[in-house]
Each structure stands twice: as structure tokens, then as C-alpha cells.
N, CA, C and O atoms as a GROMACS GRO file, in nm:
protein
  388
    1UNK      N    1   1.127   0.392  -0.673
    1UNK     CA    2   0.991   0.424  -0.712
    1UNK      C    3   0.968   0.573  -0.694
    1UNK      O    4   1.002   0.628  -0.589
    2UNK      N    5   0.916   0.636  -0.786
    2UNK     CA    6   0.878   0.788  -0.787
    2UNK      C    7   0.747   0.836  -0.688
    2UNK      O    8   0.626   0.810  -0.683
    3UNK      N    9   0.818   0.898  -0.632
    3UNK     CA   10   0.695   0.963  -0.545
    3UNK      C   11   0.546   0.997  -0.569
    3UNK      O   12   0.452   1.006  -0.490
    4UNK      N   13   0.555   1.015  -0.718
    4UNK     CA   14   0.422   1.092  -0.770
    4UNK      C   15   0.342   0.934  -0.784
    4UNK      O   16   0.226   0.930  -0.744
    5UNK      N   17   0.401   0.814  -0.837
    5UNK     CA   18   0.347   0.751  -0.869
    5UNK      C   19   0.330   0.667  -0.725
    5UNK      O   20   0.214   0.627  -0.729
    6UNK      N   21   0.366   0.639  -0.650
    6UNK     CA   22   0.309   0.631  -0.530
    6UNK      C   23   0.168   0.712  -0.477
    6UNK      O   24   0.070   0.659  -0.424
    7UNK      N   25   0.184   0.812  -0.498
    7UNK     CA   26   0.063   0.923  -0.395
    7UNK      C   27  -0.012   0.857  -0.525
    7UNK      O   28  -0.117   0.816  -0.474
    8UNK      N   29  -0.017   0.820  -0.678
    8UNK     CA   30  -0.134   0.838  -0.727
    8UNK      C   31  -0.176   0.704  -0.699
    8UNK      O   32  -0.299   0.704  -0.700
    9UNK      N   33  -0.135   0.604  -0.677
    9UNK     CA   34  -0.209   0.426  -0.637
    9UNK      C   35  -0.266   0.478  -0.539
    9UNK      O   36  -0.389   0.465  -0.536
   10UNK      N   37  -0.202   0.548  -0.435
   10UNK     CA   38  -0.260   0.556  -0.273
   10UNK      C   39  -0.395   0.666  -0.310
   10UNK      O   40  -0.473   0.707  -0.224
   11UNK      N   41  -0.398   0.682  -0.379
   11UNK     CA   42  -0.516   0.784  -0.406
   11UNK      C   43  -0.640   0.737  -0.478
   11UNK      O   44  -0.757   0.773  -0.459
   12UNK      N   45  -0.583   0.636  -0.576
   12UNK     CA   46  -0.680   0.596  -0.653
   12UNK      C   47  -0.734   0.464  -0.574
   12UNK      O   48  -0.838   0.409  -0.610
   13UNK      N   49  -0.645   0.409  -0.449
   13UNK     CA   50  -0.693   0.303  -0.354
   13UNK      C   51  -0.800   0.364  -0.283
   13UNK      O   52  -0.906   0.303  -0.268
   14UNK      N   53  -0.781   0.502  -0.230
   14UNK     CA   54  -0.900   0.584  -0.149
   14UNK      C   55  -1.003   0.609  -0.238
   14UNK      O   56  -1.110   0.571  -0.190
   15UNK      N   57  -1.014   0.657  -0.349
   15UNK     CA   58  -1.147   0.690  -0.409
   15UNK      C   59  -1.198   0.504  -0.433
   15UNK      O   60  -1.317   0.471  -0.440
   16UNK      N   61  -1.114   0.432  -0.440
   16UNK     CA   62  -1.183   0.277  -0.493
   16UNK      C   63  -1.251   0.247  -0.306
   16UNK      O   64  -1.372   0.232  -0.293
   17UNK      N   65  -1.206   0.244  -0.244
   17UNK     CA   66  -1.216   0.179  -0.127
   17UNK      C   67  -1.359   0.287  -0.080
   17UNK      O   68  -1.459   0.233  -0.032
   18UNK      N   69  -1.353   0.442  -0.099
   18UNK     CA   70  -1.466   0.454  -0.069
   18UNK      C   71  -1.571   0.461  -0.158
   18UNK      O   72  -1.671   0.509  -0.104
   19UNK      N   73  -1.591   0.424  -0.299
   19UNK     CA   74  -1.654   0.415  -0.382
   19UNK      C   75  -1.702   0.264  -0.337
   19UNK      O   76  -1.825   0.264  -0.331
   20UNK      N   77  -1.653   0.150  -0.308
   20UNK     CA   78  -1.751   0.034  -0.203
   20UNK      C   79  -1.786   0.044  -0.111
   20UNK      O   80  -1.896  -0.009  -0.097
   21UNK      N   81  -1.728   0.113   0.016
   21UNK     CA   82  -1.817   0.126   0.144
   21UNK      C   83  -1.982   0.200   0.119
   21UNK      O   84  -2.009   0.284   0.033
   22UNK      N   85  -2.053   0.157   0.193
   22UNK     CA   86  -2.172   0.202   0.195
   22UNK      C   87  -2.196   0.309   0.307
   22UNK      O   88  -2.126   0.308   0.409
   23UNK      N   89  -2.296   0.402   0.288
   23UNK     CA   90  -2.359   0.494   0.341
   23UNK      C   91  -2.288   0.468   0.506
   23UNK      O   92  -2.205   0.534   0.568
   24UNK      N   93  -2.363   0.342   0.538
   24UNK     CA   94  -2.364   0.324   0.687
   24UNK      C   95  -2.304   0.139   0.779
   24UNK      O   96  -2.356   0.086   0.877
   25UNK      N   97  -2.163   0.079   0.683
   25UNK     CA   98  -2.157   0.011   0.698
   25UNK      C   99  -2.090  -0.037   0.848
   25UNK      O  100  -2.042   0.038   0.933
   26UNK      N  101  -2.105  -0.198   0.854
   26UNK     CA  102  -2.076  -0.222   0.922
   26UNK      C  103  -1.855  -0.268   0.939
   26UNK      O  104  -1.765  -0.253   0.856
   27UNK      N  105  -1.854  -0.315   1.066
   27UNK     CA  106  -1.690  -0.342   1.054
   27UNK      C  107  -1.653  -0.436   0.972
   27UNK      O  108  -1.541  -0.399   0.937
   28UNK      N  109  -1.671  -0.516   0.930
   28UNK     CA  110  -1.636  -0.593   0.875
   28UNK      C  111  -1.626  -0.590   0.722
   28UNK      O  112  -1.529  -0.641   0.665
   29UNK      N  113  -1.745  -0.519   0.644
   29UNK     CA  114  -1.756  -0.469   0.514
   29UNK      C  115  -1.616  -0.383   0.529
   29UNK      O  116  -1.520  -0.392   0.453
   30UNK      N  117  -1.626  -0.295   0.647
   30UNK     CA  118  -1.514  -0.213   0.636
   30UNK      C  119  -1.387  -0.273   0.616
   30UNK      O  120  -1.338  -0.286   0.503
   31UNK      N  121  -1.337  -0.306   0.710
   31UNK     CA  122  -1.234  -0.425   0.727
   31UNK      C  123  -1.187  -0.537   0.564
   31UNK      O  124  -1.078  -0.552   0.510
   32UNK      N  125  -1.336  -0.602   0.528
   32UNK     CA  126  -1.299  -0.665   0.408
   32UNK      C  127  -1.215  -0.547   0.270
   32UNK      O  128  -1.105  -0.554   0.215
   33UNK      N  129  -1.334  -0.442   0.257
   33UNK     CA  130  -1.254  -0.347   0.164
   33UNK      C  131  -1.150  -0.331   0.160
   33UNK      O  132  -1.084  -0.363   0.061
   34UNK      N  133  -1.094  -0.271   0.278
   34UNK     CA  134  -0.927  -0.215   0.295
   34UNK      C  135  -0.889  -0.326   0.267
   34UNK      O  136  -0.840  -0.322   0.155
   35UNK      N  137  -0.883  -0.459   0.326
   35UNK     CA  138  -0.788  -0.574   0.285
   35UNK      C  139  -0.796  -0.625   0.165
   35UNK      O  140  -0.725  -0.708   0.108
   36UNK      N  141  -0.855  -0.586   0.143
   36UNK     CA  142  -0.865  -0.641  -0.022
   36UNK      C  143  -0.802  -0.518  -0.144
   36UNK      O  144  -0.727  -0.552  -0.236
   37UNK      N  145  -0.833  -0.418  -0.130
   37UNK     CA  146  -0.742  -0.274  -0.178
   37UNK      C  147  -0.597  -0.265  -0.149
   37UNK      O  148  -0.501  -0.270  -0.226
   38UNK      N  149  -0.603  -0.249   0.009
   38UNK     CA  150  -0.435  -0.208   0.022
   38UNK      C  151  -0.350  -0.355   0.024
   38UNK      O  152  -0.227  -0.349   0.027
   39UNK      N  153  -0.428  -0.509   0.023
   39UNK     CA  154  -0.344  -0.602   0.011
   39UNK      C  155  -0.320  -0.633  -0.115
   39UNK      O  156  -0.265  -0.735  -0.155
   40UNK      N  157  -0.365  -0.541  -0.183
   40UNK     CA  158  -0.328  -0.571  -0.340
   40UNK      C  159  -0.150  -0.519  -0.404
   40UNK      O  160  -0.078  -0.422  -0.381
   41UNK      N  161  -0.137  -0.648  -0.494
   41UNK     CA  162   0.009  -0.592  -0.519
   41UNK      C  163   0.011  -0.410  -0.614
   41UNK      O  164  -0.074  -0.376  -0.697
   42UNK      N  165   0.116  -0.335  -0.573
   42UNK     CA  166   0.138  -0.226  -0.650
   42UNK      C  167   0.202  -0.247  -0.773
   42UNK      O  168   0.322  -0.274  -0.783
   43UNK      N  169   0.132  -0.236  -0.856
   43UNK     CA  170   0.180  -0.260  -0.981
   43UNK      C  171   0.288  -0.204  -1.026
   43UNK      O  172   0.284  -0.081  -1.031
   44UNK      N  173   0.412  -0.271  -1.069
   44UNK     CA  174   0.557  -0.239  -1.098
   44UNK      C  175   0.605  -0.263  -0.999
   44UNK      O  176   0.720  -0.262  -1.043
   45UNK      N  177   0.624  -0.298  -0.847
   45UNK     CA  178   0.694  -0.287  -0.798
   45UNK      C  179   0.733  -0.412  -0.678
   45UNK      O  180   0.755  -0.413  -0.557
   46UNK      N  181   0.727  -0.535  -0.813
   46UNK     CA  182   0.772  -0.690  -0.731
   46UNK      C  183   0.714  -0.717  -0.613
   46UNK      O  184   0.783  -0.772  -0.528
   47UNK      N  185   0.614  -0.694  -0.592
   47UNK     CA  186   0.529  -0.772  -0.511
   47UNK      C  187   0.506  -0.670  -0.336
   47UNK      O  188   0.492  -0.712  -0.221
   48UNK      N  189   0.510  -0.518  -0.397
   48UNK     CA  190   0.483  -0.463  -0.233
   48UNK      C  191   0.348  -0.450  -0.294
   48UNK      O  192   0.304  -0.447  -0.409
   49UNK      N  193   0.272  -0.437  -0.119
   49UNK     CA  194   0.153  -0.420  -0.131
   49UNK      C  195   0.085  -0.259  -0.152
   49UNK      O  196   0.146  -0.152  -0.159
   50UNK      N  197  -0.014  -0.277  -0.156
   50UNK     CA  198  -0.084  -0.111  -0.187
   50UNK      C  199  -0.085  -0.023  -0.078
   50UNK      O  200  -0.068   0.099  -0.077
   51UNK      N  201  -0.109  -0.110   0.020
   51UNK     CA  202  -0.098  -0.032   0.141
   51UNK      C  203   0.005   0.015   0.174
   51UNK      O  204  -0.018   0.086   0.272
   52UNK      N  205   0.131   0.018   0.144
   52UNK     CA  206   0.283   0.065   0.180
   52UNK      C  207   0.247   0.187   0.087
   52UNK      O  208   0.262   0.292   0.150
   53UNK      N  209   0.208   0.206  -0.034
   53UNK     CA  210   0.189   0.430  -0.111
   53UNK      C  211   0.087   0.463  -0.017
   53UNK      O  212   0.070   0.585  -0.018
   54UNK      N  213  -0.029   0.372   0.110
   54UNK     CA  214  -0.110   0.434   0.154
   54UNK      C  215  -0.045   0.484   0.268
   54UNK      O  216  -0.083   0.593   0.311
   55UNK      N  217   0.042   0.427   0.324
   55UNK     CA  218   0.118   0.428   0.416
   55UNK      C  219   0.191   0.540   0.420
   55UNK      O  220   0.148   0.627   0.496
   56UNK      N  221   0.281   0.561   0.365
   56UNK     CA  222   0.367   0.641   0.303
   56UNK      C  223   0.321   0.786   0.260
   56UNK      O  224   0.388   0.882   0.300
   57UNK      N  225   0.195   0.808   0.170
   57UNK     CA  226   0.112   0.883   0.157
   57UNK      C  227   0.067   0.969   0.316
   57UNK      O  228   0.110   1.075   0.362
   58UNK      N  229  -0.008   0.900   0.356
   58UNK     CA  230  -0.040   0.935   0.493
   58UNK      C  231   0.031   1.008   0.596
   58UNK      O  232  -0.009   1.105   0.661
   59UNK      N  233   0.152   0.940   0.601
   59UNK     CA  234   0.206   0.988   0.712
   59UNK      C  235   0.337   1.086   0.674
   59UNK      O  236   0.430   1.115   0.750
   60UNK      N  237   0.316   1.129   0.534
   60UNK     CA  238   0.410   1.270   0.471
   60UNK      C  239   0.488   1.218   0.434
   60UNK      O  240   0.595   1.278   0.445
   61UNK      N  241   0.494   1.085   0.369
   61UNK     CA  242   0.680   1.056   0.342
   61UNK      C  243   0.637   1.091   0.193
   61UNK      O  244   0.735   1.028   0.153
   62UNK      N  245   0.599   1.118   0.119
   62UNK     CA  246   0.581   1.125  -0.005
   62UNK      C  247   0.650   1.335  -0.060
   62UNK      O  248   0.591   1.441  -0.042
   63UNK      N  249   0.708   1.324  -0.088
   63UNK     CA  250   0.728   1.470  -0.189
   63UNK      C  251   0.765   1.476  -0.318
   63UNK      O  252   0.713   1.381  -0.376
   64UNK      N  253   0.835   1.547  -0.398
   64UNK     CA  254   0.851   1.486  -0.523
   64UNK      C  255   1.028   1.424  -0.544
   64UNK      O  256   1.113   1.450  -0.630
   65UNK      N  257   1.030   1.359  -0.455
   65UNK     CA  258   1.182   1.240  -0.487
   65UNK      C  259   1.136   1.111  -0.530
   65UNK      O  260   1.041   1.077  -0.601
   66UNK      N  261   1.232   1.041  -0.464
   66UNK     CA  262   1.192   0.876  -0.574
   66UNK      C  263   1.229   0.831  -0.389
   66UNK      O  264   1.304   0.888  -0.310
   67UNK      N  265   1.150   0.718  -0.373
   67UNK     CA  266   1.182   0.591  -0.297
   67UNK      C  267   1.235   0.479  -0.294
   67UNK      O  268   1.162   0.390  -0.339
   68UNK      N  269   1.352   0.442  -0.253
   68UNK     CA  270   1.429   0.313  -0.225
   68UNK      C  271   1.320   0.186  -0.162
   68UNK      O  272   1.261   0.193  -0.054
   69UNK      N  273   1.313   0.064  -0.268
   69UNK     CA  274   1.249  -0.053  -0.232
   69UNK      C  275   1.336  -0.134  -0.215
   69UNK      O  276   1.424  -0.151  -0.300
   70UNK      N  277   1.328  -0.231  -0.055
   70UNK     CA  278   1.356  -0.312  -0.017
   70UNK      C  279   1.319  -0.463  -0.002
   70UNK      O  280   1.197  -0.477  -0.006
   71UNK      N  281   1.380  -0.572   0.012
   71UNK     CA  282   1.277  -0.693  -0.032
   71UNK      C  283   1.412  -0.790   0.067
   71UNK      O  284   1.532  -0.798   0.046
   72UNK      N  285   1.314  -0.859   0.191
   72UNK     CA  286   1.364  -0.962   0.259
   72UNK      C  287   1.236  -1.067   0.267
   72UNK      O  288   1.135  -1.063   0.337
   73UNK      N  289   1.282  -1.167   0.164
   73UNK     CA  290   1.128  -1.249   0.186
   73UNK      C  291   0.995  -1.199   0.129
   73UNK      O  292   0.971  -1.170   0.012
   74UNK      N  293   0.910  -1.195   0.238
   74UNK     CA  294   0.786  -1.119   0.244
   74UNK      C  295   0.834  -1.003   0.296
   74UNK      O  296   0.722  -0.986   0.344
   75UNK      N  297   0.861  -0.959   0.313
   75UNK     CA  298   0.915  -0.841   0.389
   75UNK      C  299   0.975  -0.721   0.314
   75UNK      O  300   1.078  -0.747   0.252
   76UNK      N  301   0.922  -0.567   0.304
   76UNK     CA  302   0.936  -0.512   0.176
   76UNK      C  303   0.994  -0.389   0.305
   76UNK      O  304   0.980  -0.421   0.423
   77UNK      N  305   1.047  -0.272   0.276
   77UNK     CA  306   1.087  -0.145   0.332
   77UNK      C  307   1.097  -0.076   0.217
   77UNK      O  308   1.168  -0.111   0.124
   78UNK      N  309   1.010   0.050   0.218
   78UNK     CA  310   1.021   0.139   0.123
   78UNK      C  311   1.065   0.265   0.224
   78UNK      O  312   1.015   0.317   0.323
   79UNK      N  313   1.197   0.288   0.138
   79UNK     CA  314   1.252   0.411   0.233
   79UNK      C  315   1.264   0.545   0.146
   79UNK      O  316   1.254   0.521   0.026
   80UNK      N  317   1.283   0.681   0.178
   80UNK     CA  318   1.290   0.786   0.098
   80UNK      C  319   1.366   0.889   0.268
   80UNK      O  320   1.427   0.845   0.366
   81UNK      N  321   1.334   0.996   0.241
   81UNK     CA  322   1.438   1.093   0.281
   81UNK      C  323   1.356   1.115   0.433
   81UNK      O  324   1.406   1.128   0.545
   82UNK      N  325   1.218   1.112   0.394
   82UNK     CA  326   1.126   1.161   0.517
   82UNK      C  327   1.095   1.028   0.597
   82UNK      O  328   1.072   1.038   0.718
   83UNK      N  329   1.095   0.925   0.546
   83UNK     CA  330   1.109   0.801   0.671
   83UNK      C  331   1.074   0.678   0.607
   83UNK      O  332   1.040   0.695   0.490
   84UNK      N  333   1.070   0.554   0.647
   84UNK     CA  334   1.081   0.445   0.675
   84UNK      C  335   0.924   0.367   0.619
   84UNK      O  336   0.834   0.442   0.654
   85UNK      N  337   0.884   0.280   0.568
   85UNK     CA  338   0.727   0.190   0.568
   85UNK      C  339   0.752   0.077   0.560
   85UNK      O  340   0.806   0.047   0.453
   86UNK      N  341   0.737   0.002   0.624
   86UNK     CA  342   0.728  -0.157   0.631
   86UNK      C  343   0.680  -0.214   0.593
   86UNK      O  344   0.691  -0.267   0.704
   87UNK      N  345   0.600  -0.300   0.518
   87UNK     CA  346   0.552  -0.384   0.469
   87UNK      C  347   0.569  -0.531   0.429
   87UNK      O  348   0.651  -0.568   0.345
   88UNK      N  349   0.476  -0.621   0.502
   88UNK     CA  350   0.483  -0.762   0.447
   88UNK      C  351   0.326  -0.815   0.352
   88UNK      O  352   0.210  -0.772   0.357
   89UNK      N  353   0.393  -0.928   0.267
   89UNK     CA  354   0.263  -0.966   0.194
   89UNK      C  355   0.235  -1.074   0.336
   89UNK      O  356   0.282  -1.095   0.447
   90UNK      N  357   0.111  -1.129   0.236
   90UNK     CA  358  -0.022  -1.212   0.338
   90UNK      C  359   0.123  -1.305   0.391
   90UNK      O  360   0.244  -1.316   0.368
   91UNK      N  361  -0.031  -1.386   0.511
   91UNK     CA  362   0.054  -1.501   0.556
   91UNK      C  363   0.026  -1.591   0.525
   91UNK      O  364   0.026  -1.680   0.609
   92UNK      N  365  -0.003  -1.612   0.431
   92UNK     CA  366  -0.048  -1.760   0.362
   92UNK      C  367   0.096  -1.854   0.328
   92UNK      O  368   0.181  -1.791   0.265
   93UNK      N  369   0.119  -1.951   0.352
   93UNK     CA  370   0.186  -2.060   0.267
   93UNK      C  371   0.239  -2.077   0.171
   93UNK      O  372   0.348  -2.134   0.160
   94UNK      N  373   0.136  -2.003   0.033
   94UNK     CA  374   0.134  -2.045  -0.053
   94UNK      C  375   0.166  -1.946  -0.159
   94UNK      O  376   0.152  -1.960  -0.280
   95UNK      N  377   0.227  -1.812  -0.072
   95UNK     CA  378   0.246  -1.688  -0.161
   95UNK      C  379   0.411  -1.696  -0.217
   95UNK      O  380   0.487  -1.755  -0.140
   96UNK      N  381   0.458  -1.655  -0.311
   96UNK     CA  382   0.572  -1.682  -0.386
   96UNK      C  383   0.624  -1.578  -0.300
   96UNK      O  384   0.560  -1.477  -0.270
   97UNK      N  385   0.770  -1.609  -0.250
   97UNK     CA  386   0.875  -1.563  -0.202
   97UNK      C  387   0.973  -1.451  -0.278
   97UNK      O  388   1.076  -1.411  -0.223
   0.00000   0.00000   0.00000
């Protein structure tokens, strides 16, 4: 996965996520948003979640290389040169493997 297109989901997750919070909300509005944004699948890339480009984004792994996706189960690792993101989907039952 290309770097650029990573930072731009993780970006367009931040302007969406604060384009619903309100002025002065409470935790839980808070809480619902993010889970519902970053537990969303990233489109193209077999089922990691959004929160792994927010992830990734955040904490500098992003420059302009490409990222290695990993897939055990639910269980995703997106790796690149600057480090490591983990990611699993929900824990539901009923989510395709």
C-alpha cells in the first residue's frame, strides 16, 4: 500500500470524525465517532481497518514509500521502513475471516 494513499484515508477520517463531534461533546459521542470511522474497512486493502493509516499516520511511519500488508485471521500488520501497526477487525462472531 502507498504511503500517500494511506496519510490521505487517515486524513480524510480526521476531517470526517471532526466534522461529527460537537462543540462540547460528551465521551461517549466521542468514543462512538472514532469507532465507527477508524473501524471502518480501508478501502482496497482486504479488510484492514481505518484506524491502522490513522495509526501509522500519527506516529511518523508514513513517508513517501509503499507499506507491506499482513493478514493472520483478524489480525492485519502493516509494516514499512519506519515501524510496525497492528491491527485487528471487531470481535464479533460473525465477521468473515
Amino acid at each position: 500500500m502507498q504511503d500517500s494513499a494511506l496519510r490521505q484515508s487517515a486524513e480524510e477520517g480526521i476531517t470526517e470524525i471532526a466534522a461529527i463531534i460537537p462543540d462540547k461533546p460528551g465521551a461517549l459521542i466521542v468514543n462512538n465517532a472514532r469507532a465507527t470511522v477508524w473501524g471502518r474497512e480501508l478501502p482496497g486493502a482486504a479488510g484492514l481497518p481505518l484506524g491502522a493509516a490513522f495509526a501509522a499516520l500519527t506516529l511518523g511511519f508514513l513517508a513517501d514509500g509503499e507499506q507491506q500488508l499482513f493478514r493472520a485471521g483478524r489480525w492485519f500488520r502493516l509494516s514499512g521502513p519506519r515501524g510496525h501497526v497492528l491491527a485487528r477487525t471487531g470481535s464479533g462472531l460473525k465477521l468473515p475471516l
